[in-house]
Each structure stands twice: as structure tokens, then as C-alpha cells.
MDTraj code that builds the backbone (N, CA, C; nanometers):
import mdtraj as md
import numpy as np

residues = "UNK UNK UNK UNK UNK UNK UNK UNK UNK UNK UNK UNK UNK UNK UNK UNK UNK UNK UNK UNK UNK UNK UNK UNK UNK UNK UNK UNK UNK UNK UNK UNK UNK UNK UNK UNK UNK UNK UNK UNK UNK UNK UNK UNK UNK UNK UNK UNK UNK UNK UNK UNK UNK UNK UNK UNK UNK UNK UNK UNK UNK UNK UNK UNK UNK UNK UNK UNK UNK UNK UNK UNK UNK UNK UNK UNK UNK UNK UNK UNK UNK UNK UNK UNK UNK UNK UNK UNK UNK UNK UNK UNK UNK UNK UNK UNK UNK UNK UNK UNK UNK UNK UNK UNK UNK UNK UNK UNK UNK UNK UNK UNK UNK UNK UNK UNK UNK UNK UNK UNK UNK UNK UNK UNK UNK UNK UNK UNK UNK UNK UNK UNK UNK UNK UNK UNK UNK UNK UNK UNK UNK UNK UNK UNK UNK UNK UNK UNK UNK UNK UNK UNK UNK UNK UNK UNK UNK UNK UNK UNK UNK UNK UNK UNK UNK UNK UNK UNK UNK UNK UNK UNK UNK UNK UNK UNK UNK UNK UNK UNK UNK UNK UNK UNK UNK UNK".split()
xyz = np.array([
    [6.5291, -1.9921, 3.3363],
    [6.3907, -1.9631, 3.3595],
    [6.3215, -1.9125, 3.2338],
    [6.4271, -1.8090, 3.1524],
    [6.2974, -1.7600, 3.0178],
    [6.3040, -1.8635, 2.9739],
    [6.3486, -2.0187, 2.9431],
    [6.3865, -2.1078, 2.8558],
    [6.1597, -2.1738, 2.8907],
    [6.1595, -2.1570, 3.0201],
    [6.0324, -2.2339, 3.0168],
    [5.9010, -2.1250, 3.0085],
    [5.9604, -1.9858, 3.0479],
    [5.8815, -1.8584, 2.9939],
    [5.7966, -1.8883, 2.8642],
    [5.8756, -1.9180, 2.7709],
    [5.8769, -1.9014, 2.6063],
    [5.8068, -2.0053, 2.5814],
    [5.8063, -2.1024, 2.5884],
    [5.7321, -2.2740, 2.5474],
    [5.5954, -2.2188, 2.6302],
    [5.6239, -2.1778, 2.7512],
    [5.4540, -2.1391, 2.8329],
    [5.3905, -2.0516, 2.7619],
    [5.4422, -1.9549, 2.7382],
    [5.3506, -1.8234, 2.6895],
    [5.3203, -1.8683, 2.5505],
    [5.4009, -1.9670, 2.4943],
    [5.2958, -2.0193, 2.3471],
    [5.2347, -2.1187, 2.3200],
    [5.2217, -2.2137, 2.4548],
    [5.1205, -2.2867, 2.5159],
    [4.9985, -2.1985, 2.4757],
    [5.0327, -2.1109, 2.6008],
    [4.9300, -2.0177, 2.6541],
    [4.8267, -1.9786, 2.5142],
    [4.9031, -1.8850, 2.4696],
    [4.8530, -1.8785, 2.3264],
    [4.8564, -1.9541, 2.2333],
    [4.8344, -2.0562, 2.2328],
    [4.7757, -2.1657, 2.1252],
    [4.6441, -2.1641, 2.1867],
    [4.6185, -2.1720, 2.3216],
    [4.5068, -2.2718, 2.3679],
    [4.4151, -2.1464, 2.3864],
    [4.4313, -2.0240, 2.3624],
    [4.3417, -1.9053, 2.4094],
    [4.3000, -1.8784, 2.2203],
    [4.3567, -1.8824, 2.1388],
    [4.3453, -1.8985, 1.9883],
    [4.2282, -2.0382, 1.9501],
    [4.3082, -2.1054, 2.0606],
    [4.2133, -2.2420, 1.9972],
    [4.0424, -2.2042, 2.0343],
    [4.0529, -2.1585, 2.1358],
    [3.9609, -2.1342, 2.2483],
    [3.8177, -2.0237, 2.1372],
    [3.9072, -1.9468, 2.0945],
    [3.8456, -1.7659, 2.0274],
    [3.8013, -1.8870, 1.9266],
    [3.8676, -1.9301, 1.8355],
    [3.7888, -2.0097, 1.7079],
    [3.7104, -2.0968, 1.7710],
    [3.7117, -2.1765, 1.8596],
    [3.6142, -2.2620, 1.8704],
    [3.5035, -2.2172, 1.9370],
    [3.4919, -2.1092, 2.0119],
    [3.3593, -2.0016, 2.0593],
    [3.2864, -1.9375, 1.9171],
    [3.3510, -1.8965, 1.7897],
    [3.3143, -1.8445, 1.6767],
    [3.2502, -1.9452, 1.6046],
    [3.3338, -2.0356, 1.5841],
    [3.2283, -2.1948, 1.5207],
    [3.1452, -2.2200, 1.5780],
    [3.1079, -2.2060, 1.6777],
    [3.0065, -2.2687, 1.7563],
    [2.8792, -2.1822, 1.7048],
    [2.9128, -2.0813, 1.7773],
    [2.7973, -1.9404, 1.7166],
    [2.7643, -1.9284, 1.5719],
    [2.8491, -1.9874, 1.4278],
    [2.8258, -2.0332, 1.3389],
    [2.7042, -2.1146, 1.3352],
    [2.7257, -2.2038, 1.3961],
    [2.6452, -2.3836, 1.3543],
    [2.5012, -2.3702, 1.4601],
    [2.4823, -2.2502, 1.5417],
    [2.4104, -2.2303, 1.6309],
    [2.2937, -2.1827, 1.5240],
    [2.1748, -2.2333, 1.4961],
    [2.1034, -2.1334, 1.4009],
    [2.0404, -2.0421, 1.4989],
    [2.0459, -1.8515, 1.4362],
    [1.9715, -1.7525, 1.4397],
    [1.8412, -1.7617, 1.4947],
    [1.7609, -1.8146, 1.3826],
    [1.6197, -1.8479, 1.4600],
    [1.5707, -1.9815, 1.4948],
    [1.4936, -1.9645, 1.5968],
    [1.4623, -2.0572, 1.6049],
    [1.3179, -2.1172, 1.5563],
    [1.3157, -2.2171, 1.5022],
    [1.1835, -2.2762, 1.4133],
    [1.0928, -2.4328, 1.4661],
    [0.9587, -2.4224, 1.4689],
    [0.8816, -2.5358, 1.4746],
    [0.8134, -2.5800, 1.3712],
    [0.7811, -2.7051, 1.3848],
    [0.6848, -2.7534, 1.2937],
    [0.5261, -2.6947, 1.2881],
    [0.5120, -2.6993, 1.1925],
    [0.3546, -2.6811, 1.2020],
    [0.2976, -2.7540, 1.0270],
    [0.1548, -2.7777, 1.0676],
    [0.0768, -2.8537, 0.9531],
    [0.0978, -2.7640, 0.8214],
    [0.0568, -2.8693, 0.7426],
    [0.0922, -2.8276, 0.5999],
    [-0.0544, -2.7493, 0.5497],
    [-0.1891, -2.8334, 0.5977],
    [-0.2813, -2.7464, 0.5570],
    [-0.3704, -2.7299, 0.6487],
    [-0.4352, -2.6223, 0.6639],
    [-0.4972, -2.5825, 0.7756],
    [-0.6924, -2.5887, 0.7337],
    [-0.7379, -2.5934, 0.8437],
    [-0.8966, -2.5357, 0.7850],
    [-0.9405, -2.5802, 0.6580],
    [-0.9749, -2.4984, 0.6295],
    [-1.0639, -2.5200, 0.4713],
    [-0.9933, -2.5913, 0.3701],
    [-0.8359, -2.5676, 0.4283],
    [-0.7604, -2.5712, 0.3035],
    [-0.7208, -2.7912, 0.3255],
    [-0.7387, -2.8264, 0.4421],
    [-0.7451, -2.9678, 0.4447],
    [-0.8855, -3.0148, 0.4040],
    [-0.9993, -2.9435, 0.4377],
    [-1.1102, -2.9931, 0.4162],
    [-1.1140, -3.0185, 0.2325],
    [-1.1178, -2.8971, 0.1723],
    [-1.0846, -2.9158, 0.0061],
    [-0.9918, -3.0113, -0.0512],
    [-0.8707, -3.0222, 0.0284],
    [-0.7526, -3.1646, -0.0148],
    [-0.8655, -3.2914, -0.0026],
    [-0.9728, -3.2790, 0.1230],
    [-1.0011, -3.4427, 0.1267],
    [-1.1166, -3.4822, 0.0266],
    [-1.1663, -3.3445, -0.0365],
    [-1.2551, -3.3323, -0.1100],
    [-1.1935, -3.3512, -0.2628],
    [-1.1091, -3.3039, -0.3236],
    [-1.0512, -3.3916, -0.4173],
    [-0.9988, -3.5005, -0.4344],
    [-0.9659, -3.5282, -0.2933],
    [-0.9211, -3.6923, -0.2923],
    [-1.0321, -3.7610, -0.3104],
    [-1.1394, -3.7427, -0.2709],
    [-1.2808, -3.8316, -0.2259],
    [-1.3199, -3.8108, -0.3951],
    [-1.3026, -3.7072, -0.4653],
    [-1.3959, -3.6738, -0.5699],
    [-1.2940, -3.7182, -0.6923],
    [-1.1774, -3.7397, -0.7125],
    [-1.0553, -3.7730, -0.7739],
    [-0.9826, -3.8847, -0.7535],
    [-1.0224, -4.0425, -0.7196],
    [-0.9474, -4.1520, -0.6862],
    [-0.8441, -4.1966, -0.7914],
    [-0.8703, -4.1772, -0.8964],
    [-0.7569, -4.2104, -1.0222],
    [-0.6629, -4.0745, -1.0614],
    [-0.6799, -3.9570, -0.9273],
    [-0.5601, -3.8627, -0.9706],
    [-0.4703, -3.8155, -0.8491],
    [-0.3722, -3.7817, -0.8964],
    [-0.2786, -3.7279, -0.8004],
    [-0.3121, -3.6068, -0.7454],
    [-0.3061, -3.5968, -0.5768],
    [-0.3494, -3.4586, -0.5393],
    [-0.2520, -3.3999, -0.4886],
    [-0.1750, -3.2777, -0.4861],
    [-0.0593, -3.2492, -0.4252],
    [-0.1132, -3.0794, -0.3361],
    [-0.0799, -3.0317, -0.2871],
    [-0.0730, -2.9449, -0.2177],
    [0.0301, -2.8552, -0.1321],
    [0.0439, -2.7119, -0.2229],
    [0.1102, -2.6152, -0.2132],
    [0.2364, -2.6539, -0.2887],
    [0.2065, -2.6398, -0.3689],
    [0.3399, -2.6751, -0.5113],
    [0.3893, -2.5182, -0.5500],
    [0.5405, -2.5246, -0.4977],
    [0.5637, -2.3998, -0.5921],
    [0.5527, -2.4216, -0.7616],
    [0.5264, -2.2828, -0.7725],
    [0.5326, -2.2818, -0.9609],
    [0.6002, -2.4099, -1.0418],
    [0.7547, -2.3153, -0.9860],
    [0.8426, -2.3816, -1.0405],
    [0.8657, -2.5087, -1.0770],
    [0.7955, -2.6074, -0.9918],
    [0.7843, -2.7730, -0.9934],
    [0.6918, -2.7857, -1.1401],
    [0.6195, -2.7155, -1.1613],
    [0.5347, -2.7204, -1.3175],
    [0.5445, -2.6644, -1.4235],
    [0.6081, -2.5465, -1.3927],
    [0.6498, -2.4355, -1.5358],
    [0.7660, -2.3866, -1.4975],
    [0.8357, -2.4085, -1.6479],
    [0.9388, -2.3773, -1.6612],
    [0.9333, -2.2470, -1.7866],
    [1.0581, -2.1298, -1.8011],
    [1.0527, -2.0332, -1.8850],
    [1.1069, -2.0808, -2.0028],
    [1.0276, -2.0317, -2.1034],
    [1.0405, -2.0492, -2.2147],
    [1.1709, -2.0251, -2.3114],
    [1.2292, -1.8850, -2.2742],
    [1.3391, -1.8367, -2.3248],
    [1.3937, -1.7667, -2.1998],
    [1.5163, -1.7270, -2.2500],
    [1.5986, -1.6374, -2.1613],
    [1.5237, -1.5016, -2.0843],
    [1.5089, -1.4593, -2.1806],
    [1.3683, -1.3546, -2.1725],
    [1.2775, -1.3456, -2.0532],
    [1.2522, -1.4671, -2.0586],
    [1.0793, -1.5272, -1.9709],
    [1.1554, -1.4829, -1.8007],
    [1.3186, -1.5059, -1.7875],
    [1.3629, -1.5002, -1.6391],
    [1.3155, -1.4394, -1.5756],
    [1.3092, -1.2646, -1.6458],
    [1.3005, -1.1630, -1.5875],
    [1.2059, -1.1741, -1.4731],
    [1.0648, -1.2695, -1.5159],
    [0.9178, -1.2809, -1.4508],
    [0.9287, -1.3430, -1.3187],
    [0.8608, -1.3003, -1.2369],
    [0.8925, -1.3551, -1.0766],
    [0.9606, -1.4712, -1.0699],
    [0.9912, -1.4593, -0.9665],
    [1.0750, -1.5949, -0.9315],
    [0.9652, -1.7138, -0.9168],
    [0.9391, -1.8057, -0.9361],
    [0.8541, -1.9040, -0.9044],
    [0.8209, -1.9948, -0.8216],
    [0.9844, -2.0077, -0.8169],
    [0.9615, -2.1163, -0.6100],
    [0.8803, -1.9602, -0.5683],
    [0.8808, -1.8342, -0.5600],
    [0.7942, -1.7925, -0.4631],
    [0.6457, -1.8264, -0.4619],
    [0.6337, -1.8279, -0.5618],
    [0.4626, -1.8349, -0.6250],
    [0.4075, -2.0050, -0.5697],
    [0.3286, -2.0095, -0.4664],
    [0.2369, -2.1341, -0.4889],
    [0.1425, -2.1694, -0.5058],
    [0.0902, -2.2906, -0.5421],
    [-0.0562, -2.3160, -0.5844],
    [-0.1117, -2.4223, -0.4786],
    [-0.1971, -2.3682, -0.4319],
    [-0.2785, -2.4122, -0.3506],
    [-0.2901, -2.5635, -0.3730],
    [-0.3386, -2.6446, -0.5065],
    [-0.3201, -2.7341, -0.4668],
    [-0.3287, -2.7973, -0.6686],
    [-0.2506, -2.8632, -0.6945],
    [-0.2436, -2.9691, -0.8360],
    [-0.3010, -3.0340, -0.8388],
    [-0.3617, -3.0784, -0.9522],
    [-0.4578, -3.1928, -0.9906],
    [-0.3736, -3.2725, -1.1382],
    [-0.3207, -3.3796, -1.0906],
    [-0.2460, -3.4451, -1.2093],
    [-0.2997, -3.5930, -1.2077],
    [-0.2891, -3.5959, -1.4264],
    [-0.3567, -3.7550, -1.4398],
    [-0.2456, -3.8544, -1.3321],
    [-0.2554, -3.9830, -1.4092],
    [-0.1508, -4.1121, -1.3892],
    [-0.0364, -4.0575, -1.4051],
    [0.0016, -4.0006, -1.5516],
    [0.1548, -4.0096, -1.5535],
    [0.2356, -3.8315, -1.5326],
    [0.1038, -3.8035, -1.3681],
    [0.1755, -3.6720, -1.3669],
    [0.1938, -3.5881, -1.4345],
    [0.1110, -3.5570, -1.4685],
    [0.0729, -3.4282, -1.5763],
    [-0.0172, -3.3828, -1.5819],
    [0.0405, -3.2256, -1.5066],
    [-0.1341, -3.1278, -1.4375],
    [-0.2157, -3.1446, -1.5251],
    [-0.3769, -3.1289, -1.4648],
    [-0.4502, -3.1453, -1.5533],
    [-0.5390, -3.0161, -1.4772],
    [-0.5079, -2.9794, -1.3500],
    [-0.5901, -2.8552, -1.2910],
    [-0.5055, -2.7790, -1.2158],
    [-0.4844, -2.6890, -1.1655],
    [-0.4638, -2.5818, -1.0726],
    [-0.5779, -2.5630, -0.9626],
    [-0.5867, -2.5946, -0.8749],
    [-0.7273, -2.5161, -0.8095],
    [-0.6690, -2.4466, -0.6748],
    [-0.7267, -2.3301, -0.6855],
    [-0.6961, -2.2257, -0.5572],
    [-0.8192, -2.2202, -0.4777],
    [-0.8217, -2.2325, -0.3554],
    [-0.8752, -2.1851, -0.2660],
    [-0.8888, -2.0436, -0.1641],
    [-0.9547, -1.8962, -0.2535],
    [-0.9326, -1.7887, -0.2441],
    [-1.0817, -1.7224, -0.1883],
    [-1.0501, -1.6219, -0.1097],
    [-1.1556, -1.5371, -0.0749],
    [-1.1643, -1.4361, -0.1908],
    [-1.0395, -1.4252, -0.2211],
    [-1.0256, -1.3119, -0.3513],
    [-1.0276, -1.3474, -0.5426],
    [-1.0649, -1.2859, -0.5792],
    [-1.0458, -1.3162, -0.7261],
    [-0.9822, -1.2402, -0.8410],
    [-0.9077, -1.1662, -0.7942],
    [-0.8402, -1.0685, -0.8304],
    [-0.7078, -1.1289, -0.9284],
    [-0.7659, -1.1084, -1.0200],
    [-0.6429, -1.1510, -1.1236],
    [-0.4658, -1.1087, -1.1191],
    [-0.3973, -1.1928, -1.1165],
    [-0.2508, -1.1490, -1.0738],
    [-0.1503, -1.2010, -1.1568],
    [-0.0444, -1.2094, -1.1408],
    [0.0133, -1.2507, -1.1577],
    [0.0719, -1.4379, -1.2015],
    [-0.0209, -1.4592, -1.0825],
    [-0.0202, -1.6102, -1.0829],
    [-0.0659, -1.6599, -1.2258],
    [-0.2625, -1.5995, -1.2691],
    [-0.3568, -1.5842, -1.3255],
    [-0.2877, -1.5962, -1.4790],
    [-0.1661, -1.5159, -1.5489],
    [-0.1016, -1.5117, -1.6421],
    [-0.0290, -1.5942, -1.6541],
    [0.0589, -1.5933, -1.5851],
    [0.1210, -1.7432, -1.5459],
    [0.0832, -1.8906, -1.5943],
    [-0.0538, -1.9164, -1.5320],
    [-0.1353, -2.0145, -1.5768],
    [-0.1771, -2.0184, -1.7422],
    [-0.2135, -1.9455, -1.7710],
    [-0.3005, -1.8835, -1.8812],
    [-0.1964, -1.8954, -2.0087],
    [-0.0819, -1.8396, -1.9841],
    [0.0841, -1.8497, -2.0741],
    [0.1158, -1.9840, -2.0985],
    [0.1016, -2.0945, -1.9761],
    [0.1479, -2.2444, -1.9925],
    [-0.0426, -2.3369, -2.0241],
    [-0.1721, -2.2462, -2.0686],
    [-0.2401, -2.3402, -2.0667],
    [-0.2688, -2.4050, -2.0278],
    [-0.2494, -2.3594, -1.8467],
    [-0.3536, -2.4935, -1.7596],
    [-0.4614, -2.4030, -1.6449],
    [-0.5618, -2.4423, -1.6671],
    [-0.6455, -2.4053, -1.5963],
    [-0.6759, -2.3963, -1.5102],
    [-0.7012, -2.2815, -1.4483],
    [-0.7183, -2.2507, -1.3301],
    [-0.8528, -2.2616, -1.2514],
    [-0.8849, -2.3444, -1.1116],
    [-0.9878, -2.3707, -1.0724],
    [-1.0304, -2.2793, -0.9872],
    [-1.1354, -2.2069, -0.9094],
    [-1.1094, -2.1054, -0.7972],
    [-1.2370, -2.1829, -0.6961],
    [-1.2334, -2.1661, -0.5907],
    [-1.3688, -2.2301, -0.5255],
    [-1.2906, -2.1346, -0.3746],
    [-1.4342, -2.0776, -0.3028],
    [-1.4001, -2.0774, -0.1567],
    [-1.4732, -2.0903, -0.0888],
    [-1.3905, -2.0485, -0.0082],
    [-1.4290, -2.0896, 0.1512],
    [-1.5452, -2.1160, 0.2158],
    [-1.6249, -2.0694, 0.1935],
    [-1.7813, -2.0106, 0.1649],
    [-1.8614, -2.1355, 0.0799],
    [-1.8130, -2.2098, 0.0040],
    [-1.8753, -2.2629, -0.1013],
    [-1.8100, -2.3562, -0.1771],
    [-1.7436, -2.4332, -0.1105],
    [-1.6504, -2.6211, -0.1443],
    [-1.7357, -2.6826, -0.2230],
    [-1.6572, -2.7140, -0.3041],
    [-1.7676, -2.8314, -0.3909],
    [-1.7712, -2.9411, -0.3252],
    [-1.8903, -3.0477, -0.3658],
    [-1.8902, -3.1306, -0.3088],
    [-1.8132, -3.2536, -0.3921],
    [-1.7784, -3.4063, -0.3783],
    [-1.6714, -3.4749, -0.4854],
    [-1.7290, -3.4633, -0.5998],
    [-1.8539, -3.5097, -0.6159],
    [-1.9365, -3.5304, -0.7490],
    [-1.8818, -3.4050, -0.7925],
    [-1.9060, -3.2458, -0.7645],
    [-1.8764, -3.1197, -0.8438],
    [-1.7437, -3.1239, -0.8675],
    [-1.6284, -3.1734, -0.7766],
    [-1.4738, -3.1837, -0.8236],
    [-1.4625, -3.2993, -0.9308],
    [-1.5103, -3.4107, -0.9392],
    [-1.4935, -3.4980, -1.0125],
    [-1.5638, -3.4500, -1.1966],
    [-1.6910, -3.3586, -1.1794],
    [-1.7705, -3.3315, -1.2956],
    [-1.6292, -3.2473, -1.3510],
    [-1.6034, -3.1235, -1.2544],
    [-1.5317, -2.9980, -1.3404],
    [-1.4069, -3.0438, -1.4006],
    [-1.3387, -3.1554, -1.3257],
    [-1.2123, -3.1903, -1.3532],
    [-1.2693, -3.3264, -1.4664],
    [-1.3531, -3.3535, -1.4900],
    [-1.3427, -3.4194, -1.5909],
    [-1.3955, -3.3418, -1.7569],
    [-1.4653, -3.2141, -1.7397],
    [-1.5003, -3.1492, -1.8386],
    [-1.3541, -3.1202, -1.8574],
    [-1.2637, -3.0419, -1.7530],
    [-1.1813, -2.9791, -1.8258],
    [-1.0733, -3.0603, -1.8860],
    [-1.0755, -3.1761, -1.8792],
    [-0.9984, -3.2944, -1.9544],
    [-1.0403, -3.3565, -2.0630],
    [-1.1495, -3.3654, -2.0842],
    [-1.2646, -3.3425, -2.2229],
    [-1.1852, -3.2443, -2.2909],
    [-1.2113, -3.1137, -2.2728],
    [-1.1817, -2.9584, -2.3128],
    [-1.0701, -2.9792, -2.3552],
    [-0.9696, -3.0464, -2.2545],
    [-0.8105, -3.0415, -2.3163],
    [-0.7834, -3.1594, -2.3993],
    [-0.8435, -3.2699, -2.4069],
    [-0.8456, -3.3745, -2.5074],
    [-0.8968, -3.3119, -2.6400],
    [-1.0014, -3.2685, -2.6502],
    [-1.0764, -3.2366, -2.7614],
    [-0.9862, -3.0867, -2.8339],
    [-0.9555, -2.9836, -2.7720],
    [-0.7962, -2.9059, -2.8169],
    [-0.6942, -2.9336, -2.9172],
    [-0.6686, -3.0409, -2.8442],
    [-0.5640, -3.1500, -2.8812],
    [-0.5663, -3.1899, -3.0517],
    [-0.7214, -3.2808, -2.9917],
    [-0.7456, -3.3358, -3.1552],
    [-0.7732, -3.1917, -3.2559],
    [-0.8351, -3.1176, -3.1899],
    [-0.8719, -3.0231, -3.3246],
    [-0.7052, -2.9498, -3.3684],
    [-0.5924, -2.9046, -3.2601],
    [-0.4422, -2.8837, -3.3438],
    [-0.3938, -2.9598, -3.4081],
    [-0.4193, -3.0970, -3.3849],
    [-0.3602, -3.1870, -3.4357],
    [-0.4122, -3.2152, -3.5953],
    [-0.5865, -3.2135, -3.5862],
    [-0.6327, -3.2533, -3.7151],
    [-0.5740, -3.0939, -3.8160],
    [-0.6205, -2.9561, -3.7419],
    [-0.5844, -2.8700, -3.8625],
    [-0.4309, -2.8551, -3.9110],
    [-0.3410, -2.9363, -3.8057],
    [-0.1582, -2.9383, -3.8337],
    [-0.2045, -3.0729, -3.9398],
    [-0.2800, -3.1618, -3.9522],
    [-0.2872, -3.2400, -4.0964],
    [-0.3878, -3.2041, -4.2401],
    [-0.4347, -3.1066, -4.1995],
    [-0.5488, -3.0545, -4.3329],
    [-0.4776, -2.9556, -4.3727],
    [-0.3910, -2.8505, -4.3092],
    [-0.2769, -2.8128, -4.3473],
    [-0.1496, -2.8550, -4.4208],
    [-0.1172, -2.9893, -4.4303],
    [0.0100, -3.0764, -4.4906],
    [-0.0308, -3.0690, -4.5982],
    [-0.1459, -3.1338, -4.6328],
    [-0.1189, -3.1109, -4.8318],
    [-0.0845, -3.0208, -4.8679],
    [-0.1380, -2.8055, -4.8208],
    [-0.1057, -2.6961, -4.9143],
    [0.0398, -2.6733, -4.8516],
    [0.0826, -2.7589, -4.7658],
    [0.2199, -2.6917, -4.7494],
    [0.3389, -2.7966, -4.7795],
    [0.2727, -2.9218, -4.8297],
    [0.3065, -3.0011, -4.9052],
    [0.3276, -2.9417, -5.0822],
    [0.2661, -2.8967, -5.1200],
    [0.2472, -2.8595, -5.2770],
    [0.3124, -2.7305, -5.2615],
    [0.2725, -2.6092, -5.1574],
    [0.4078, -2.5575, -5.2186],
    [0.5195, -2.5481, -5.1835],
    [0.5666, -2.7003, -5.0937],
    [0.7304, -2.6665, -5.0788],
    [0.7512, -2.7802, -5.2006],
    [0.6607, -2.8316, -5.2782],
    [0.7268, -2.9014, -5.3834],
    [0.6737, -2.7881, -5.5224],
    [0.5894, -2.7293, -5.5103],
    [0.6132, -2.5977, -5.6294],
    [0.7397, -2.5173, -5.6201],
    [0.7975, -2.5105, -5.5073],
    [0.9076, -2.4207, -5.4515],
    [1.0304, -2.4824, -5.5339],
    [1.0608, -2.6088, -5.4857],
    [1.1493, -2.6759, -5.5077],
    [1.1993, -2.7201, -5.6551],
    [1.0427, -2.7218, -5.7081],
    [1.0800, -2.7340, -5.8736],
    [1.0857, -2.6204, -5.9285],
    [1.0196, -2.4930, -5.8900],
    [1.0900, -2.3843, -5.9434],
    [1.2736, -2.3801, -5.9803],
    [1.2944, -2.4302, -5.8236],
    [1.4351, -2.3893, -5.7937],
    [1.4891, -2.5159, -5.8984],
    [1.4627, -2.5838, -5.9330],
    [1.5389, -2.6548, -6.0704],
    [1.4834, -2.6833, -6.1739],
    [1.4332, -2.5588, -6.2498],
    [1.3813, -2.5288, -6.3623],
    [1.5266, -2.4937, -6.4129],
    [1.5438, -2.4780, -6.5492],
    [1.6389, -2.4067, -6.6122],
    [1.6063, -2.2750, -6.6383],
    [1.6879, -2.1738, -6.5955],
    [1.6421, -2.0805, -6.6551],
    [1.6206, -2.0016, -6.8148],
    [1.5260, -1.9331, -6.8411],
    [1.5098, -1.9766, -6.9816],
    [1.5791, -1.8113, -7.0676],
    [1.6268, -1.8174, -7.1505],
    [1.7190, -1.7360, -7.2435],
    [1.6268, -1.6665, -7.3478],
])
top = md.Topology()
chain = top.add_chain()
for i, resn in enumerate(residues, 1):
    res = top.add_residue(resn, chain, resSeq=i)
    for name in ("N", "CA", "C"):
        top.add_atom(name, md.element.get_by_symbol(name[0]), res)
traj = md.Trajectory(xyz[None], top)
């Protein structure tokens, strides 16, 4: 009789073991909370998306971009500064080949932050308009094309003084250089 005792009782306990882990996995794979869908933009904040679309046909409009998808830190250094997936922007304004050309927030507030530096550090401009007072396309299409003017015309003027600059730094890395193989004189 113990001969079938022994094989039972570790039956038994296999299948009460199997039983405890597979009640624990379960409660694993079960998620905590529970979550629904809901829209991406609400109110004002869809009305302004359809208003850059309408006022912007040759640009990309995106909406609620974390930071991070656009700026990246400069040095090791730069980490320390908020995290950036937290930070989002209301909504991007990029040419053809994807490359912001606006920021625009849709704020009751104007309170300079964090974000505000952020922007300002990587040189892209920040748009503000609210709730109260949407532009209409013509006003999205005017501002976003001055400020692409603004950043074209930037451009050329670093570019022309990085070449009106080359000759004196032309002459003296070649004054430099012939110094350095002069003979010295006795």
C-alpha cells in the first residue's frame, strides 16, 4: 500500500505546484490597470491641426511630438536636462524633407519654461497662438513662411561671414606656417 502512497502524494504535489505557478503567471500577464482609447486631439487643439493643414499644403503637420523625436543633447553634460520623451509639443511644422521649420503651441499661458530654452538652445522657433484667437490659414501660411525667410536668410549671412573670414584666416595660418620654417637666425 505505501508503494502507491508515494507515487500519489507526488502526483498530488506536482499538480498543486503546477497549479500555484500557473495562478501567479496568470496574475502576471493580467495588466494592473485597466486602459481605453481616447482621441489624440481634442477641441481647439483639432481645430488648429486643421488650420495648419488648410494653411500649410506643402508641409508636414504632426501633433504632440515628444521633444525627443527633434532634439537631441549635445554633450554628455546636456543629460542632466529633463528627460524629453516627457516634454511635448503641441504640434511640428516640417518642410519636404522633414525638417522642423516651426514649433507651435497652443497655450492659455505664456509663461516661459523650460520647454521655451529648450527651443531657443536648438534654434527653432517657437509659435504661441490661443484658444481665444486661432489664426486663420492665410495667418499660418504668412508666419510660417516669414519664419523660413528668417531662417534662410541666417543661413546665408553664417555662411557668407564663414567666407569673408577665409582669406584673414587663410594668411595667417600661412604667416604661421612660414614662420615655423624660417631658419633660425644666429
Amino acid at each position: 500500500m505505501e508503494t502507491f502512497i508515494m507515487p500519489g502524494a507526488f502526483t498530488l504535489l506536482l499538480i498543486l505546484l503546477f497549479v500555484i505557478g500557473w495562478n501567479a503567471r496568470r496574475r502576471k500577464l493580467t495588466p494592473t490597470a485597466s486602459v481605453r482609447a481616447q482621441a489624440l486631439l481634442e477641441g481647439n487643439q483639432r481645430q488648429l491641426y486643421r488650420i495648419l493643414r488648410a494653411g500649410l499644403p506643402n508641409h508636414h503637420v504632426m501633433a504632440r511630438v515628444p521633444f525627443s523625436a527633434f532634439l537631441a543633447p549635445r554633450d554628455d553634460r546636456q543629460r542632466r536636462r529633463p528627460d524629453l520623451n516627457a516634454i511635448l509639443a503641441d504640434f511640428i511644422v516640417c518642410d519636404s524633407g522633414f525638417n522642423v521649420v516651426a514649433v507651435v503651441e497652443l497655450t492659455t499661458n505664456a509663461h516661459p519654461g523650460e520647454r521655451d530654452s529648450l527651443l531657443r538652445d536648438a534654434a527653432l522657433p517657437l509659435v504661441r497662438w490661443t484658444p481665444d484667437a486661432l489664426p486663420d490659414a492665410s495667418e499660418v501660411r504668412e508666419t510660417i513662411h516669414d519664419l523660413e525667410s528668417l531662417h534662410a536668410m541666417s543661413e546665408r549671412v553664417a555662411a557668407d561671414a564663414e567666407h569673408d573670414d577665409e582669406p584673414a584666416r587663410s594668411r595667417r595660418t600661412k604667416a604661421a606656417s612660414a614662420a615655423r620654417r624660417r631658419e633660425p637666425r644666429l
